[in-house]
N, C-alpha and C positions, 0 to 999 in steps of 0.2 A: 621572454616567451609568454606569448599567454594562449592557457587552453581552459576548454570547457569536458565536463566529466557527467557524464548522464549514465541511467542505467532503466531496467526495468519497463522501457516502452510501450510493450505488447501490443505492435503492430496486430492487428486482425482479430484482438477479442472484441466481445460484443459486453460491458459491463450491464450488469442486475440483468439477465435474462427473465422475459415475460415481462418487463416492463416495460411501458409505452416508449421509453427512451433512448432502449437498449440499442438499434438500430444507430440511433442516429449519436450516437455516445462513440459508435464502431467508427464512424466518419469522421466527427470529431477528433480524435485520437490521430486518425492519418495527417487531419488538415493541422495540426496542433503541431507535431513532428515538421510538416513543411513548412510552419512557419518558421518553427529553430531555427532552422536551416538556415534561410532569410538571414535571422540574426546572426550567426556566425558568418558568414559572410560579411553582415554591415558592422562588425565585430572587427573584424580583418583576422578572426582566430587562426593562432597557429598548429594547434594539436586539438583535436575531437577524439574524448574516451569515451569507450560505448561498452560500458563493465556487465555482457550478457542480456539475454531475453531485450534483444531487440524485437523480436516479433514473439508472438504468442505460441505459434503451435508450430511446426515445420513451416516456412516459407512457401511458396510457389514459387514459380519461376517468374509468372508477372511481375507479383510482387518484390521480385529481387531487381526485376531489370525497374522498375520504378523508384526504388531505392537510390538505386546507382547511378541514375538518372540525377536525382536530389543532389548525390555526392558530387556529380560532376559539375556542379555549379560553382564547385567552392572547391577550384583544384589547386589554389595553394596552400589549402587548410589538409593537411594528414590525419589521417584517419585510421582510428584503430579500434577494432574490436575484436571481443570474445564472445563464444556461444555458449549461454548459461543451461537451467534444466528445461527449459521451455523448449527454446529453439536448437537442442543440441544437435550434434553433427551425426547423424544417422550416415551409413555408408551410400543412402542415396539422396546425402542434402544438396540442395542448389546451390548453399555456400560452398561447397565441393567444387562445385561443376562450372560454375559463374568465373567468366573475366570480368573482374572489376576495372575499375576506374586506376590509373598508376598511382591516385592519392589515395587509394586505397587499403588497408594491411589486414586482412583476419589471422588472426591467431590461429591458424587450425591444427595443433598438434598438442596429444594428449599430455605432453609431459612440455614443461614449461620453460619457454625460448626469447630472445631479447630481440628487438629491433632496433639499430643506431641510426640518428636523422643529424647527420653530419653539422646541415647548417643551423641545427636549436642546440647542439650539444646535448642530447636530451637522446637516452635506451629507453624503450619502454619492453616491459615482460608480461609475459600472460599465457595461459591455455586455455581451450574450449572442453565444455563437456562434452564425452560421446557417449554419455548415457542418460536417464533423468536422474540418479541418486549414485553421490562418487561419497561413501563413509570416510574415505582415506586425509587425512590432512596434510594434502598437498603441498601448500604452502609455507610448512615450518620449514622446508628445510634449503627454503630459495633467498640467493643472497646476490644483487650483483656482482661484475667486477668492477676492482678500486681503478677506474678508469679516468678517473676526473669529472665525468660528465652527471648530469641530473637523470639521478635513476625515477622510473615509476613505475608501479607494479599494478596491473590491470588484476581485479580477482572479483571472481562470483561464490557468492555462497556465505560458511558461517555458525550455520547449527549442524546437528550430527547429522544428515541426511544429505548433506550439501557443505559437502569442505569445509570442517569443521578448523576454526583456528585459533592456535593458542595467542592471545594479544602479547604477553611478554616477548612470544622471539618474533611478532612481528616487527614492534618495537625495536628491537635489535638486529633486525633482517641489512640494514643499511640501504634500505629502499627511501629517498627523499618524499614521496607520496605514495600514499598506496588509495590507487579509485576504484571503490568496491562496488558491488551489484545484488540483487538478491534482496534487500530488506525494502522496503516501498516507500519509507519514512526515510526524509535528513537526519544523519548523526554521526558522531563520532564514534568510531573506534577506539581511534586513539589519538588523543589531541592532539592538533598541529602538524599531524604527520598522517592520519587514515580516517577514509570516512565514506558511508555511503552517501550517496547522493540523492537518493531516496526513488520514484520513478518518476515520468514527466508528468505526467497524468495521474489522476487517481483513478482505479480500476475496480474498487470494489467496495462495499460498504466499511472494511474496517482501515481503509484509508485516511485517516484522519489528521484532518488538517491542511496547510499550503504542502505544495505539490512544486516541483521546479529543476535545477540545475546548477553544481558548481562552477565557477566563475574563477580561475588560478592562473594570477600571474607571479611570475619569477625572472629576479632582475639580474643582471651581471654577474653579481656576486655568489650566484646562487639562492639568495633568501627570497620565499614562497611570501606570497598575500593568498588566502582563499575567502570567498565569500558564497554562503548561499542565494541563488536568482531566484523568488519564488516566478512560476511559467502557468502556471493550470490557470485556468479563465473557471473553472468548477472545482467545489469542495464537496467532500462529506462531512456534514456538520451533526453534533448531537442538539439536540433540544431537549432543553428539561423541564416538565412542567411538573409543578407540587400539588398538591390537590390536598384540599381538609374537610371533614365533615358537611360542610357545605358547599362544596365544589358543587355542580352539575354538569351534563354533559354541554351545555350551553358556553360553558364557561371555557369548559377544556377546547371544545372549536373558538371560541375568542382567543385562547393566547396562543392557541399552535398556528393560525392565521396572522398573527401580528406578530408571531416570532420571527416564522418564514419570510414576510412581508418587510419587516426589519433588515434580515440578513441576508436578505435576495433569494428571489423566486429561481435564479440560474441553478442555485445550491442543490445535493442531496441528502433528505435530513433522515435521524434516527430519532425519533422521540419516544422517548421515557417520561414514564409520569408514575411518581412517587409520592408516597404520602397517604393518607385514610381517607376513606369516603363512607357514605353513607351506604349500607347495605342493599340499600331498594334504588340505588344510583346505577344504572349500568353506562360506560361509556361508549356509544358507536366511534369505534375506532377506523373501519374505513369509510366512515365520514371526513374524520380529519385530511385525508389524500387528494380530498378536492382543491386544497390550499396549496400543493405544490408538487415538487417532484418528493413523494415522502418512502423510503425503499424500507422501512421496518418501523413499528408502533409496538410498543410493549407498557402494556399496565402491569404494573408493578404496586399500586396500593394492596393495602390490606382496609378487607371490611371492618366497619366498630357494631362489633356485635353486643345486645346487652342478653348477656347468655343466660342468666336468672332469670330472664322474662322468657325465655324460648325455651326453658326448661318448664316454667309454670303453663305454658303454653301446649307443650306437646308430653308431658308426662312420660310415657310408655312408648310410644313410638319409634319410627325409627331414629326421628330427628331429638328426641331427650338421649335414648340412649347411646347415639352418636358424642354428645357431648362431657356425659357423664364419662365414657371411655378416656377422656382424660382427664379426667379430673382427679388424678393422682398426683400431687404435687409438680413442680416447677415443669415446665415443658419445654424442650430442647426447638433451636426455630426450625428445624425439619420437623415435628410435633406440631408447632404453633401453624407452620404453612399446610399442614394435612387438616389440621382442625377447620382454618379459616374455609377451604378448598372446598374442602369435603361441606361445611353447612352452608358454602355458598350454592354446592350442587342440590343438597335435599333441599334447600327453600326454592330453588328457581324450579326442581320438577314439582315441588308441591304447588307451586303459584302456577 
């Protein structure tokens, strides 16, 4: 048998709203999903997990009959999913109301049930949320039965707000895989046996990194291969630029330009810039946004001040005795960031 394990899709958001790309970020996302599809298909997969928040916010109805449309391209591949806190099952959801596709299964009952697929030998289990936040942890205390066949356990959630789960009795639950949903990033759970799949897309600046789809096949005997596909055609990248006394703002547009330019213009960057500069240096930061799709800039140096001189300089005033106010031994760096802060504001309104 071989199946694919996705989660987190969020059909119908619009990523970084107010930005020029957000729009077409929204499109992307759908067109991204139909290509899946494609794959699974040229795939010949046998099982499709969809471990919650297939869509972003409650569904339409279009939207559902377009889906299912998708699904129905690829009607020997079975299909199962759950509805995470995004998309959950409101008593007026269209996953309610919708005839699917016959290769289709939603999970929609609140306490958690198995499907058997005769010819994979293969239950899969799962429930949907019917609210946005379930504290309860559902999960501990679900176990298949010893039936012979490849159990898999479909689950969304994780931290306290969202099905919170203890990893030892998952570990123990007798579940052969468990495809989980909910966290945005690949990772394990628990090795060899649970893992999220991360989302297909990245959806938001603290996305970070490849973005994609588990890839699980299971032979005769039972024994599992899985791998991660990374899928996303865009990342959210950090940039780090260091900056030192002599930096200029000249300089910091030279390397955030030939970063981006480096690691592609497709990309969504976060640049940080660490380090000291010169106190009479200021950096036009949405300068830098010329160079790409750039969705956050944070300076982060600290000024070199020579305080002895700005002391001899202003005596009495507000900016001497600004400084003096610390000068009672060592300074905690909540101290050292009010001090830099603060005489960076008295010199720019004095200048």
């Amino acid at each position: 048998m071989k199946f694919f394990h996705i989660s987190d899709v969020h059909l119908g958001v619009s990523p970084d709203p107010g930005f020029p790309w957000s729009d077409l970020r929204c499109r992307e996302i759908w067109q991204s999903f139909e290509a899946f599809i494609q794959k699974v298909s040229e795939k010949q997969v046998d099982l499709l997990l969809i471990a919650g928040d297939l869509f972003h916010r409650q569904p339409l109805m279009r939207e559902i009959k377009e889906i299912n449309s998708l699904f129905a391209l690829i009607p020997k591949t079975k299909i199962v999913l759950i509805a995470g806190e995004h998309d959950y099952l409101r008593s007026d959801s269209c996953y309610l109301k919708f005839q699917w596709s016959p290769n289709v299964f939603v999970m929609n009952t609140k306490e958690c049930r198995g499907i058997y697929f005769p010819d994979l030998n293969t239950e899969v289990y799962g429930l949907s949320y019917y609210e946005k936040e379930i504290s309860e942890p559902l999960y501990d205390g679900i176990s298949p039965q010893n039936n012979g066949c490849f159990h898999i356990l479909l689950a969304h959630g994780g931290d306290e707000k969202h099905i919170p789960i203890d990893r030892r009795k998952m570990a123990q639950s007798g579940f052969h895989y468990v495809a989980m949903g909910h966290c945005h990033k690949f990772q394990p759970v628990i090795d060899y046996h649970a893992y999220y799949s991360g989302a297909l897309e990245p959806i938001e600046k603290t996305d970070l990194g490849p973005h994609g789809y588990i890839e699980g096949d299971v032979d005769e005997y039972g024994r599992m291969r899985i791998r991660f596909i990374p899928w996303a055609k865009r990342e959210y990248l950090i940039l780090s630029v260091t900056s030192n006394e002599r930096f200029t703002d000249q300089n910091l547009k030279d390397q955030v330009a030939e970063g981006i330019k480096k690691r592609g213009k497709q990309h969504f960057y976060r640049i940080l810039i660490d380090g000291v500069r010169d106190p009479m240096v200021h950096f036009d930061l949405e300068g830098c946004k010329k160079f790409g799709n750039v969705v956050e800039i944070m300076d982060r140096t600290t000024p070199i001040y020579n305080f002895r001189k700005l002391l001899l300089q202003n005596g009495d005033n507000l900016i001497g005795r600004y400084i003096r106010h610390f000068q009672n031994g060592a300074l905690t760096e909540a101290e050292k960031e009010a001090l830099y802060e603060g005489i960076d504001a008295l010199l720019d309104t004095k200048r």
